[in-house]
KEROVO-7730 format. One line per field, with one value per residue: residue number from 1; residue in three letters; y, z, x of N, C-alpha, C, O in turn. Coordinates in Angstrom, 1 decimal. Example, Ala and Ser with C-alpha at 12.3 -4.5 7.8 and 13.67 -1.06 7.14 Angstrom:
<rs>
k	[1 2]
r	[ala ser]
n.yy	[-5.7 -2.2]
n.zz	[7.8 7.1]
n.xx	[13.2 12.8]
ca.yy	[-4.5 -1.1]
ca.zz	[7.8 7.1]
ca.xx	[12.3 13.7]
c.yy	[-3.3 0.0]
c.zz	[7.8 7.9]
c.xx	[13.2 12.9]
o.yy	[-3.3 1.1]
o.zz	[8.5 8.0]
o.xx	[14.2 13.4]
</rs>
This chain:
<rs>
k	[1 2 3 4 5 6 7 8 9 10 11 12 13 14 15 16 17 18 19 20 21 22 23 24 25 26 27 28 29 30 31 32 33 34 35 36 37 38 39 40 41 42 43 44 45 46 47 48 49 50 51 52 53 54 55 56 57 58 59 60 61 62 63 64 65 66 67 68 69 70 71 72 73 74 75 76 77 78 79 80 81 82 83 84 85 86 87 88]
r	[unk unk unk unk unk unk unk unk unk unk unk unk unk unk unk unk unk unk unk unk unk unk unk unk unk unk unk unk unk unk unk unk unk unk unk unk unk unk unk unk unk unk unk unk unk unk unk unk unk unk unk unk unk unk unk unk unk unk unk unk unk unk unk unk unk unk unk unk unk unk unk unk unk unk unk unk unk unk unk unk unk unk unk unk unk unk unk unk]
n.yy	[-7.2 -7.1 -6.0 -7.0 -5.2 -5.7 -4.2 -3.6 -1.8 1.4 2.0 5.2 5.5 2.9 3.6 5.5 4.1 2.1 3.8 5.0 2.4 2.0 4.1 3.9 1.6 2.1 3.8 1.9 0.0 1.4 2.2 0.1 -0.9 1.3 0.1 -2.2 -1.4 0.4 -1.9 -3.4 -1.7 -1.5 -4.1 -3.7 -3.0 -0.1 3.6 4.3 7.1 8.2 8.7 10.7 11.3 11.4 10.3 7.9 7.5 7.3 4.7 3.6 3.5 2.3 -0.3 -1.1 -1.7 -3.6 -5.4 -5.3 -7.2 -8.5 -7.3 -5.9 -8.3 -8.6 -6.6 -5.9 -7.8 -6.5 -3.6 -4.3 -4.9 -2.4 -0.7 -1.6 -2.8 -0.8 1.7 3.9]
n.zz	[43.5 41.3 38.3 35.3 32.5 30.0 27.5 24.2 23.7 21.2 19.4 18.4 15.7 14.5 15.0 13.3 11.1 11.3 11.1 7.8 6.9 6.5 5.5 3.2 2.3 1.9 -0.1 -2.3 -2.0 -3.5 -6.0 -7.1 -7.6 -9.1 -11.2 -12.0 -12.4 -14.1 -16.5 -16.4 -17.7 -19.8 -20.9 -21.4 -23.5 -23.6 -23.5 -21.5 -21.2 -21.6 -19.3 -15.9 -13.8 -11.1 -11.1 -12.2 -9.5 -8.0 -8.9 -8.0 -6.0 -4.8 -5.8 -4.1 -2.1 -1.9 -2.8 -0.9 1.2 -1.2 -2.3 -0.4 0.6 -2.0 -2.1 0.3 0.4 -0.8 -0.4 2.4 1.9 1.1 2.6 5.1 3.8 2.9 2.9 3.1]
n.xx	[-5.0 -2.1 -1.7 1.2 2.1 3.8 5.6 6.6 9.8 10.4 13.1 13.7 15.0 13.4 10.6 10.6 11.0 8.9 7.1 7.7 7.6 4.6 3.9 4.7 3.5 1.3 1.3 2.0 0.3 -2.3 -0.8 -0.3 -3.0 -4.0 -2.7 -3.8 -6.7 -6.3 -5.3 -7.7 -9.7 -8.3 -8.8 -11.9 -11.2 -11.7 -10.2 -7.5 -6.9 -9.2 -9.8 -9.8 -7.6 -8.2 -10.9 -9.8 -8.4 -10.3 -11.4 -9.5 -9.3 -11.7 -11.3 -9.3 -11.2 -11.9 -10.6 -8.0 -6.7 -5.1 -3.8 -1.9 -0.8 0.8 2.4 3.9 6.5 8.3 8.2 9.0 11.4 12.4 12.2 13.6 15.9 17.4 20.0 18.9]
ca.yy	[-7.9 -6.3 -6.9 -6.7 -5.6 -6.2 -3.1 -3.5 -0.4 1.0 3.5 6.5 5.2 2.1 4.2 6.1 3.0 2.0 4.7 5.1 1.3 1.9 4.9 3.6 0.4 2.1 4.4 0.6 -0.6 2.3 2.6 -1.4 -1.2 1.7 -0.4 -3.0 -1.0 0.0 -3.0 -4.0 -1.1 -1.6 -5.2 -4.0 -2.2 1.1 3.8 4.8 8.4 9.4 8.9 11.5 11.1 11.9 9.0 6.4 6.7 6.9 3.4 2.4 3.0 1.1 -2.0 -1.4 -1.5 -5.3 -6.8 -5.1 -8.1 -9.8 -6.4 -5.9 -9.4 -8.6 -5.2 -6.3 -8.1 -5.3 -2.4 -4.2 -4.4 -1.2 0.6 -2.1 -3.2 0.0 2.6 6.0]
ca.zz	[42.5 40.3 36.8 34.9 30.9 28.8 26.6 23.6 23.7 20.2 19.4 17.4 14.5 14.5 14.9 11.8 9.9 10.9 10.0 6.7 6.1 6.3 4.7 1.5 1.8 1.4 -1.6 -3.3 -2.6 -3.9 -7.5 -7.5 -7.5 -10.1 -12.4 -11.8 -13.0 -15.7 -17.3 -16.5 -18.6 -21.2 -21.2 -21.6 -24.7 -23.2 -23.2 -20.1 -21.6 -21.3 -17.4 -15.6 -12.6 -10.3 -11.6 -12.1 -8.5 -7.1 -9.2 -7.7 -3.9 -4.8 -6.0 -2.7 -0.8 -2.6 -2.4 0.3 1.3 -1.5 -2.7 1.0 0.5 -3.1 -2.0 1.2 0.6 -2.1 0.7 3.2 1.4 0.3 4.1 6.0 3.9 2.4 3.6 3.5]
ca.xx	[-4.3 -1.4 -1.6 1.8 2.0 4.7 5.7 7.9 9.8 11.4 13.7 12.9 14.7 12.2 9.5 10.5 10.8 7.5 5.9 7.8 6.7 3.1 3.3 5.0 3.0 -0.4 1.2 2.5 -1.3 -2.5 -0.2 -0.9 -4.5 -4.6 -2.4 -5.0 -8.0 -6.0 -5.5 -9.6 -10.4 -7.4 -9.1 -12.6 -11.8 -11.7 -9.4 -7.5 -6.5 -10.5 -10.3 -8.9 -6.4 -9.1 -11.4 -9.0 -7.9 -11.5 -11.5 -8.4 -9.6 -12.7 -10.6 -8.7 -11.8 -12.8 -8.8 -7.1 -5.4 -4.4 -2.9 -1.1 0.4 1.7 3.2 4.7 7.7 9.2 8.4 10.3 12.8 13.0 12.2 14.1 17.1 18.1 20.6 18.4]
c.yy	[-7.0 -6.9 -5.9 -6.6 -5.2 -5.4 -3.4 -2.0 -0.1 1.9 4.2 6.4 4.2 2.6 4.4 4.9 2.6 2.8 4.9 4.0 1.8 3.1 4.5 2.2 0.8 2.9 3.2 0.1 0.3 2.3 0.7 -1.2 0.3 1.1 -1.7 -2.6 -0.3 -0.6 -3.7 -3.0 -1.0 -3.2 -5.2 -3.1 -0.1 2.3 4.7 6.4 9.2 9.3 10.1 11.0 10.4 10.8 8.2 6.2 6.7 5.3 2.6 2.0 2.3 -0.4 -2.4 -2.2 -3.5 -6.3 -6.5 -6.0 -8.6 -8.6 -5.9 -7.2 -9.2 -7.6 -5.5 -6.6 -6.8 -3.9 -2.6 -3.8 -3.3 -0.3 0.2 -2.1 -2.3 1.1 3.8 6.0]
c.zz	[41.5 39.1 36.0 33.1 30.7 27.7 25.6 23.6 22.2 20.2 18.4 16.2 14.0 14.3 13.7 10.5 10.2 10.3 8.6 6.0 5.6 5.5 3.1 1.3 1.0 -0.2 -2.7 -3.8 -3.7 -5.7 -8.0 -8.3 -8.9 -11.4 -13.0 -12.6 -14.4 -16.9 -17.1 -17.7 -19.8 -21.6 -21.8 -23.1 -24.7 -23.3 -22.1 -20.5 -21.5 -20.0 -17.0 -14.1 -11.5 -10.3 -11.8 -10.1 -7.7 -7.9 -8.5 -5.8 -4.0 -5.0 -4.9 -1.9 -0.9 -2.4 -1.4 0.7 0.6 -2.3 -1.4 0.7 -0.3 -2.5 -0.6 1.3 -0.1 -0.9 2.0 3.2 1.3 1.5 4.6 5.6 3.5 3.2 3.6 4.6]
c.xx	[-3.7 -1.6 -0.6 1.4 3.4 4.7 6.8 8.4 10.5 12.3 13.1 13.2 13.9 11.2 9.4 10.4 9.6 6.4 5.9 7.3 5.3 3.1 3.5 4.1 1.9 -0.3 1.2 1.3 -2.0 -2.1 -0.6 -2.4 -5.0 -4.0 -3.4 -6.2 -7.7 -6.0 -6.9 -9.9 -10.0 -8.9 -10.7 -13.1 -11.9 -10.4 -8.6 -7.0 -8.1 -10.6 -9.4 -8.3 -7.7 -10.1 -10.6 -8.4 -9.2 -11.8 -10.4 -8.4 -10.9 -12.4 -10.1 -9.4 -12.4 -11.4 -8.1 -6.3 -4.5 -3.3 -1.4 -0.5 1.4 2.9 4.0 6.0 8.8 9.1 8.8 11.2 13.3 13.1 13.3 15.7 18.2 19.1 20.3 18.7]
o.yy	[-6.1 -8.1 -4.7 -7.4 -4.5 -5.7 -3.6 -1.1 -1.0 2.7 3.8 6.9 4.4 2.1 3.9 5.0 2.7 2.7 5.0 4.1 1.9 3.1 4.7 1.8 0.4 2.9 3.3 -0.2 -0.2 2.4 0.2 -1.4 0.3 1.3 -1.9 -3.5 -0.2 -0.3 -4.6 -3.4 -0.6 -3.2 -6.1 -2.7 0.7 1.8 5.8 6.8 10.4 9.9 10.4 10.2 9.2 10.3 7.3 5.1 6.0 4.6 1.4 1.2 1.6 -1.3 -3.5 -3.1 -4.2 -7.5 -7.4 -5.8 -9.1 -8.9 -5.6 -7.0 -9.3 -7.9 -4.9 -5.9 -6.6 -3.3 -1.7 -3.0 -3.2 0.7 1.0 -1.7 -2.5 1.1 4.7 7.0]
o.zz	[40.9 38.9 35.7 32.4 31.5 26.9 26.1 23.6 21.7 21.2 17.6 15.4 12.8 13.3 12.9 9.4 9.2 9.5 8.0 4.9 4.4 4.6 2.1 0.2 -0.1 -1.1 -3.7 -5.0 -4.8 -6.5 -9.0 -9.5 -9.4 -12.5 -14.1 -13.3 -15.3 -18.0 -17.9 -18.6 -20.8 -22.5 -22.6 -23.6 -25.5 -23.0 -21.8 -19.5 -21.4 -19.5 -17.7 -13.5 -11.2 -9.2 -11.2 -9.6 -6.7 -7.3 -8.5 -5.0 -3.0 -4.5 -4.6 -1.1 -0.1 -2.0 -0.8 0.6 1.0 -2.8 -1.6 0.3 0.0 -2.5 -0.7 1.9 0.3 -0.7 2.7 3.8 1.3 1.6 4.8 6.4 3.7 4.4 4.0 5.3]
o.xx	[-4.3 -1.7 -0.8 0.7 4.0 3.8 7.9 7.6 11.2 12.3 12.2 12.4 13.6 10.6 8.6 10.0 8.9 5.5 4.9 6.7 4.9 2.2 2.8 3.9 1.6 -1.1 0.6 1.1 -2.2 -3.0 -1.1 -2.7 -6.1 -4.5 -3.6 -6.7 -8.5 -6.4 -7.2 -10.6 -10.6 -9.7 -11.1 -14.2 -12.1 -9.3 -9.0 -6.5 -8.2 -11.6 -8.4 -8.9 -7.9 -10.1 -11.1 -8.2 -9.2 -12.6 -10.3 -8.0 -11.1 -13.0 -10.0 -9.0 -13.1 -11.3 -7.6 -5.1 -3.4 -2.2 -0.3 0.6 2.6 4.1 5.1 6.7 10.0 10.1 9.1 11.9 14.6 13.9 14.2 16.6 19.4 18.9 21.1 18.6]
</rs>
């Protein structure tokens, strides 16, 4: 028994747009999700000038690791646009 698969094939500029998607997606989630824990700690009275870089983004990949999706939805349509519709 043969068994056929069914390959999409891309081209290499495809490729490159895929990869540049995902790469700018996860920076979008990423700057999302520290603006996010910014405003939690603006909110809780705190100030975000005593965190350092380094700490705010170990807060902002822990928020990643709790929303992931609903931060991937937000950031989605804006880093289409920006990989897909643009002329770089």
């Amino acid at each position: 028994m043969t068994t056929t698969t069914t390959a999409a094939v891309m081209t290499a500029r495809e490729v490159a747009q895929q990869i540049k998607f995902r790469a700018c997606l996860a920076h979008a989630v990423l700057y999302r999700a520290r603006n996010k824990v910014k405003d939690q700690l603006r909110a809780a009275g705190l100030k975000v000038s005593h965190y350092s870089a380094r700490d705010l983004t170990a807060l902002a990949k822990e928020y990643v690791r709790h929303h992931r999706e609903e931060l991937i939805e937000a950031c989605r349509p804006w880093v289409h646009e920006l990989v897909f519709k643009s002329k770089r």
